[in-house]
N, C-alpha and C positions, 0 to 999 in steps of 0.2 A: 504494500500500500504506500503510494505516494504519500508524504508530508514535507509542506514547505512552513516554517516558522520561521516569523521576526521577530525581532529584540531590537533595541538601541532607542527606540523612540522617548519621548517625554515632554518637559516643560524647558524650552532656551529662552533667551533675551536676542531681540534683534543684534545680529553681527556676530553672532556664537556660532556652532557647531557641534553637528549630532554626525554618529556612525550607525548607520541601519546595518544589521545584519541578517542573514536568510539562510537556514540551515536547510539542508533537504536531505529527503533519507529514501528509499522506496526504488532510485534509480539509477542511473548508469549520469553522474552527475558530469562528467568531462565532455560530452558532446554535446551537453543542454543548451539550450536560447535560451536566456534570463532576461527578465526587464523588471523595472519599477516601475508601479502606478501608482499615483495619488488620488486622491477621493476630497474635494472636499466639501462641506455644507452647500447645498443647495446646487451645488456644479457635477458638470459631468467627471467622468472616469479619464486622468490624463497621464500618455506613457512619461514620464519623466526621464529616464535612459536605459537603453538597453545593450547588452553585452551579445558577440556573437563569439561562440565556441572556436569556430575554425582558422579563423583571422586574427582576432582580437580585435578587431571593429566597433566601436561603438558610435552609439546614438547620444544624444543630449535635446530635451526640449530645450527650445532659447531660451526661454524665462529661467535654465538653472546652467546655463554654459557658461562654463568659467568658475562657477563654483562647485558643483556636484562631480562628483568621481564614482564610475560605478567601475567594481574592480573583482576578481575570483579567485577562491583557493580551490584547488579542484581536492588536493589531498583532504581536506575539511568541508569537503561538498557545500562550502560556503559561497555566497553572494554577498560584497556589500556594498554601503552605500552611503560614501562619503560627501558628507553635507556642511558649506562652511560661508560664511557673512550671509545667514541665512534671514529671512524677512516675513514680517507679518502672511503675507499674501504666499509662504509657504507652507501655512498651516491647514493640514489634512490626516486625513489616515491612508496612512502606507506599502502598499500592496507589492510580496514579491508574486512574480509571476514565472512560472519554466515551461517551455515544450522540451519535452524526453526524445524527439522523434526518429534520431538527429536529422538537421537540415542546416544546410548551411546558409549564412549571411545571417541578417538582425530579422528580427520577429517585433514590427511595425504597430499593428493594430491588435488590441486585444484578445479577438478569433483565431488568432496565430496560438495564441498561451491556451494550453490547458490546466493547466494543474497551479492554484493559489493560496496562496497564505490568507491565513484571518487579517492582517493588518496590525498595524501598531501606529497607534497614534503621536502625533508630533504636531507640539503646538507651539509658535515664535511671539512672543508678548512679552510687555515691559512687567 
């Protein structure tokens, strides 16, 4: 059975930094497509970056380029997800997401992910 869990979320001050991390268990984690989504109040589902297995390719939404680093340890079937001069308006809950399938290149939209984490929330406030 697949499971993906996050840790690292919580309460920061605008300009701090958080590390998401995404444990997975259930599969063959070195060929996986990983990405982050965010969630936040009243808005939709946004990929924030994602990792591709075969390249080392990554994604960044603009709104966290420059600051966000999504990065892997395959030995520790980890995903994380370095977050830093972080800001109000990046306050969500935080979604890892993997396809197992493998396939190569970044996994874009949603429907690409099967298999998700509950989320951890992270909230940026003075």
């Amino acid at each position: 059975q697949v499971q993906l869990v996050e840790s690292g979320g919580g309460l920061v001050q605008p300009g701090g930094s958080l590390r998401l991390s995404c444990a997975a268990s259930g599969r063959t984690f070195s060929t996986a497509r990983m990405g982050w989504f965010r969630q936040a109040p009243g808005k939709g589902r946004e990929l924030v970056a994602a990792l591709a297995w075969n390249s080392g390719s990554t994604y960044y939404a603009d709104s966290v380029k420059g600051r966000f680093t999504i990065s892997r340890d395959n030995a520790k079937k980890t995903v994380h997800l370095e977050m830093n001069s972080l800001k109000p308006e990046d306050t969500a809950i935080y979604h890892c997401a993997a396809d197992f399938a493998p396939r190569y290149g970044l996994a874009a939209r949603p429907d690409e992910y099967v298999h998700w984490g509950q989320g951890t929330q992270v909230t940026v406030a003075t």
